[in-house]
NUPA-695555 format. One record per atom (N, C-alpha, C): residue number from 1; atom name; z, y, x. Coordinates in nm, 2 decimals. Example, Ala and Ser with C-alpha at 12.3 -4.5 7.8 and 13.67 -1.06 7.14 Angstrom:
2
1  N  0.78  -0.57  1.32
1  CA  0.78  -0.45  1.23
1  C  0.78  -0.33  1.32
2  N  0.71  -0.22  1.28
2  CA  0.71  -0.11  1.37
2  C  0.79  0.00  1.29
END
This chain:
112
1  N  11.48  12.78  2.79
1  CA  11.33  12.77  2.82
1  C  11.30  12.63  2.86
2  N  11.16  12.58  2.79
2  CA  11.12  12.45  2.83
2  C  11.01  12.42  2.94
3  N  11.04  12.38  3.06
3  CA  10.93  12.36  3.16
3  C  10.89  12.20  3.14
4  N  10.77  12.17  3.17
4  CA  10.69  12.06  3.13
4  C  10.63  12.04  3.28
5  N  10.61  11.92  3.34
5  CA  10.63  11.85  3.46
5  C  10.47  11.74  3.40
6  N  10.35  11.76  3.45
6  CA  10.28  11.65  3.42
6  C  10.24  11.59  3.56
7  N  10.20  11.46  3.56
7  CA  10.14  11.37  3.70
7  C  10.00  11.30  3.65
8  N  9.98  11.25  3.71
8  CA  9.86  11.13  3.68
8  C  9.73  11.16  3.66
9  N  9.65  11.25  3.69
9  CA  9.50  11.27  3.66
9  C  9.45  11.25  3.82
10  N  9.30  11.25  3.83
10  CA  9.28  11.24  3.93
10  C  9.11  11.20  3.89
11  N  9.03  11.14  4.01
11  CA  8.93  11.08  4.00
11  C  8.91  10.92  3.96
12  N  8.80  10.87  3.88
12  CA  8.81  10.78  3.86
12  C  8.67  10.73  3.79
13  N  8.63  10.62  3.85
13  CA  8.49  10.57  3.77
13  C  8.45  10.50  3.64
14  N  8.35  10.55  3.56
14  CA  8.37  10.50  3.42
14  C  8.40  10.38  3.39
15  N  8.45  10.35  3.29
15  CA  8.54  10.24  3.26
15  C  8.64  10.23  3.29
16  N  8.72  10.30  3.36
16  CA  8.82  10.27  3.44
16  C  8.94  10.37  3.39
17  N  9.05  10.34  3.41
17  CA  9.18  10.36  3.35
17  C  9.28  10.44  3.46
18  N  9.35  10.55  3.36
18  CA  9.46  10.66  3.43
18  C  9.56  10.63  3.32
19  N  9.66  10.67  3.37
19  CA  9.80  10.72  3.33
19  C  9.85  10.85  3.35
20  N  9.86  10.93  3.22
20  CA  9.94  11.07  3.26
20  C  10.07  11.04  3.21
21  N  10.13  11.15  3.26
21  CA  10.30  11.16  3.25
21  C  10.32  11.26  3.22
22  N  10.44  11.32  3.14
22  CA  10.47  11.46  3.15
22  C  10.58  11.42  3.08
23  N  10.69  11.55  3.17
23  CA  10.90  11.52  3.16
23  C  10.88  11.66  3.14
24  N  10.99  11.66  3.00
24  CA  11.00  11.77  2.99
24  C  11.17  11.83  3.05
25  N  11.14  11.94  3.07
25  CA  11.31  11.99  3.11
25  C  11.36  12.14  3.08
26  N  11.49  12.13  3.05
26  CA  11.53  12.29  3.02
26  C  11.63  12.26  2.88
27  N  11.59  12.36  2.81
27  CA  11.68  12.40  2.68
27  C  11.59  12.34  2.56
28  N  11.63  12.19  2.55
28  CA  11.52  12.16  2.46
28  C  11.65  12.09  2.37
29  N  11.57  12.14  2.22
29  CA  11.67  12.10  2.13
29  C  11.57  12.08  1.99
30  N  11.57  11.97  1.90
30  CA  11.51  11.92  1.82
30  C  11.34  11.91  1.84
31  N  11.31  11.84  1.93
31  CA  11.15  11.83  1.97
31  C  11.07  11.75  1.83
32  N  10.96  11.85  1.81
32  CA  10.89  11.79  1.66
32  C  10.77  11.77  1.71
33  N  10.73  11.79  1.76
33  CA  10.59  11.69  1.85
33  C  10.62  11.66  2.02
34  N  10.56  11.61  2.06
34  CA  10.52  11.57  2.25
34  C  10.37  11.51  2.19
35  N  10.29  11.54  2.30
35  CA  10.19  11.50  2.35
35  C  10.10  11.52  2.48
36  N  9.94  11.53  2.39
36  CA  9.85  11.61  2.50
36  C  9.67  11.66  2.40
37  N  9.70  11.77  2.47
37  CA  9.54  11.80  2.44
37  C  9.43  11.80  2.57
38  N  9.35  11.83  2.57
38  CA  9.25  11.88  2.69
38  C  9.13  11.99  2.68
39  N  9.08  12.05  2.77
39  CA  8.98  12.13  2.75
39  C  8.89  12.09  2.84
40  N  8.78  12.08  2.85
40  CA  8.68  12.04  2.93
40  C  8.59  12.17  2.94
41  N  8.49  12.24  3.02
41  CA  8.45  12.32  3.09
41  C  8.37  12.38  2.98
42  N  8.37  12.45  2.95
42  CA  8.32  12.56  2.84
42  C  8.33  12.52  2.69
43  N  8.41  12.45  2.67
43  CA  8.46  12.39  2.57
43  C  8.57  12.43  2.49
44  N  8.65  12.42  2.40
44  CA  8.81  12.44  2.34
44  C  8.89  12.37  2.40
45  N  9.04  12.39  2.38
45  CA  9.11  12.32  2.37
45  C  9.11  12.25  2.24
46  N  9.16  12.09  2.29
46  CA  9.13  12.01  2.15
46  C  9.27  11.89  2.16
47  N  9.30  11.84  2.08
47  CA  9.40  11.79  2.06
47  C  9.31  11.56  2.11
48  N  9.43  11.52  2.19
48  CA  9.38  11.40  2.21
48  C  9.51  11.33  2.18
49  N  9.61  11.32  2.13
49  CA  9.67  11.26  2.09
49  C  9.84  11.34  2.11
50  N  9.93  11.28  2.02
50  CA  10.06  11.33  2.03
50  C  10.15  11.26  1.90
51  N  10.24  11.26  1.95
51  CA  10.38  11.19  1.85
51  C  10.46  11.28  1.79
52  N  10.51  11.28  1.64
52  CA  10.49  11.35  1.56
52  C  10.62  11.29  1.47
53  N  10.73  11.38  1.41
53  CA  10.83  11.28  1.36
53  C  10.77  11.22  1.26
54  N  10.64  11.21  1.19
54  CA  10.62  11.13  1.10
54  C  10.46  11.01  1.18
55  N  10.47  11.01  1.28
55  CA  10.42  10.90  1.36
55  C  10.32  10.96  1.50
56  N  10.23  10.91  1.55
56  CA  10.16  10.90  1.59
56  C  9.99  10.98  1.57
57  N  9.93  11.06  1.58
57  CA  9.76  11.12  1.58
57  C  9.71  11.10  1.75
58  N  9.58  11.08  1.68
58  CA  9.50  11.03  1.79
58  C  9.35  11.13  1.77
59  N  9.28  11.17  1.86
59  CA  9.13  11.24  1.84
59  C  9.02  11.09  1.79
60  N  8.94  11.07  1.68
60  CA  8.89  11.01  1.71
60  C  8.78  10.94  1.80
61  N  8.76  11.07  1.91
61  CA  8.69  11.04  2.03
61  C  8.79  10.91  2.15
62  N  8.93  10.94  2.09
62  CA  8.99  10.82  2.18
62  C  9.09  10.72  2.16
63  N  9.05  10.68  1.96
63  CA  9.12  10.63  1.91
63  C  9.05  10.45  1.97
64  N  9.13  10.35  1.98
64  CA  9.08  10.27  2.02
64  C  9.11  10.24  2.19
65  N  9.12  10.34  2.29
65  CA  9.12  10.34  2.44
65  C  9.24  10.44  2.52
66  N  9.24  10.51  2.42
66  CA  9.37  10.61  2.49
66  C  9.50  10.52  2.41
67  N  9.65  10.58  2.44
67  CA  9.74  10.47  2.42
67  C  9.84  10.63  2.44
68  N  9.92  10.64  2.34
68  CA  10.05  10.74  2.37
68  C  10.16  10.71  2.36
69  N  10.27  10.73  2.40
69  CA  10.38  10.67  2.41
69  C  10.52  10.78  2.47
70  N  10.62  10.75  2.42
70  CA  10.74  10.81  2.46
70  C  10.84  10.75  2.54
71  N  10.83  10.72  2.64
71  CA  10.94  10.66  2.72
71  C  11.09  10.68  2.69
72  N  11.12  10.78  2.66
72  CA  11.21  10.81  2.67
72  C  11.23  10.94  2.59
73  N  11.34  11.07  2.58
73  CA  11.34  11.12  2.48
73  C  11.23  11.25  2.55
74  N  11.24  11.26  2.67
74  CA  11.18  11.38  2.69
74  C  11.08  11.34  2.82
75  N  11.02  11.23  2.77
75  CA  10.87  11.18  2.91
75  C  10.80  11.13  2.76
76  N  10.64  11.17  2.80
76  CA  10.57  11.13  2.74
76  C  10.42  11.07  2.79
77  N  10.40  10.94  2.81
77  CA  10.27  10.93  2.89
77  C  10.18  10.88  2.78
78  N  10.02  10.88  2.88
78  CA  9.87  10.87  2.77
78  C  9.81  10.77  2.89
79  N  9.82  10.65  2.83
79  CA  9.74  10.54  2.94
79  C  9.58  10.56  2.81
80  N  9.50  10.57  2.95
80  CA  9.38  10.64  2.95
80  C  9.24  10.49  3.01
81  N  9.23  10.41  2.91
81  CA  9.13  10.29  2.92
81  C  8.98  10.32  2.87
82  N  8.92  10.22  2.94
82  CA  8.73  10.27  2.94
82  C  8.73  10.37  2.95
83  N  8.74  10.48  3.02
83  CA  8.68  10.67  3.06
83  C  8.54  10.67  3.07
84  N  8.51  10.75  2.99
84  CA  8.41  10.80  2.98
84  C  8.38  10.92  3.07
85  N  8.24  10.97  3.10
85  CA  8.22  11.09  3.19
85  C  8.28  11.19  3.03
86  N  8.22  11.19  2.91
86  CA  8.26  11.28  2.82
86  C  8.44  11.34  2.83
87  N  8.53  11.22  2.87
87  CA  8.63  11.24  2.88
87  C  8.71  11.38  2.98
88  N  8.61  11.40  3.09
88  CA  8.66  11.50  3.23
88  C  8.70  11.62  3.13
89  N  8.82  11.64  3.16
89  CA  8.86  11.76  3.14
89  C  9.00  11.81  3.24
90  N  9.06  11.89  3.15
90  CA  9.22  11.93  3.20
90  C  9.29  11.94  3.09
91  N  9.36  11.80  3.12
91  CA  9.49  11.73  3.03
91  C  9.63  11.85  3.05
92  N  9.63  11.87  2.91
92  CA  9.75  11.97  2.89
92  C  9.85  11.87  2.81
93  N  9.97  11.89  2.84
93  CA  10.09  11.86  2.77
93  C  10.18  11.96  2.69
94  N  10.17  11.89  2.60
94  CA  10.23  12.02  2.50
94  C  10.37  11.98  2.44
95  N  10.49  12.03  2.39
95  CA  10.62  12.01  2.35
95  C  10.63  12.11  2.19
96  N  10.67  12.08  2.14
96  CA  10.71  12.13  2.00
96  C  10.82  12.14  1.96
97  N  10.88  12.31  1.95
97  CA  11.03  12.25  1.94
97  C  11.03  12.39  1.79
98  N  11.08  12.47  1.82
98  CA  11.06  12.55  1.73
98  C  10.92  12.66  1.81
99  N  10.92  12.67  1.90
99  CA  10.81  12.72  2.00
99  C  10.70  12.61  2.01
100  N  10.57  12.61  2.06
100  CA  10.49  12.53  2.16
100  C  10.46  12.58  2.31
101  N  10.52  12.49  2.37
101  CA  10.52  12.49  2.56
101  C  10.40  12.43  2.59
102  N  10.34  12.48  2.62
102  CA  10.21  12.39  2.74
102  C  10.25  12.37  2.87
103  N  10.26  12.27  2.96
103  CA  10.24  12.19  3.11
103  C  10.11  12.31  3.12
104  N  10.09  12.29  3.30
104  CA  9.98  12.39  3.35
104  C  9.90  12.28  3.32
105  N  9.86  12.16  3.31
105  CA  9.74  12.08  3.31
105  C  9.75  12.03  3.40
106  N  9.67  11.90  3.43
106  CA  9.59  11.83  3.52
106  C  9.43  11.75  3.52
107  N  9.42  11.76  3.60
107  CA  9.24  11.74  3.57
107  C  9.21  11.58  3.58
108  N  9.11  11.56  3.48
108  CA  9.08  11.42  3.47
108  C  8.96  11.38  3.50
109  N  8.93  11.35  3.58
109  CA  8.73  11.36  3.63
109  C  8.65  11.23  3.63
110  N  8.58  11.18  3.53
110  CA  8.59  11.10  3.51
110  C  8.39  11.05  3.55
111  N  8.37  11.02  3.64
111  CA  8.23  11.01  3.71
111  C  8.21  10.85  3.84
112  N  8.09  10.85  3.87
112  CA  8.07  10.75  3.92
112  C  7.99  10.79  4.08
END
């Protein structure tokens, strides 16, 4: 079983910049995506970026300001520049192995 560990959301005023984190741990064996999606309050879940064995997708709502990255084989963080209020949601971390694991989320609130 894969548990997913995310940090970094919180408050913060437009323009302004977060870092999420998420470690994954457990029985993980050939991971074919890491990332993150989010859902914002009567909204879908939507995909905001994730690494992928054939590279890199990004949402084009935060292509240009969001930044994804793998630290390592099983941490994946999203430095999060210029926020928008449109941005507030709850950042999910997702893992792709032969299953999809979701993190519980963390909230990103992004106001002034």
């Amino acid at each position: 079983q894969v548990q997913l560990v995310e940090s970094g959301g919180g408050l913060v005023q437009p323009g302004g910049s977060l870092r999420l984190s998420c470690a994954a741990s457990g029985n993980i064996f050939n991971i074919n995506a890491m990332g993150w999606f989010r859902q914002a309050p009567g909204k879908e879940r939507e995909l905001v970026a994730t690494i992928t064995r054939s590279g890199r997708m990004y949402a084009d709502s935060v292509k240009g300001r969001f930044t994804i990255s793998r630290d390592n084989a099983y941490t994946v963080s999203l430095q999060m520049n210029s926020l928008k209020p449109d941005d507030t949601a709850v950042y999910y971390c997702h893992v792709d192995t032969t299953l999809r694991t979701w993190g519980k989320g963390t909230l990103v609130t992004v106001s002034s």
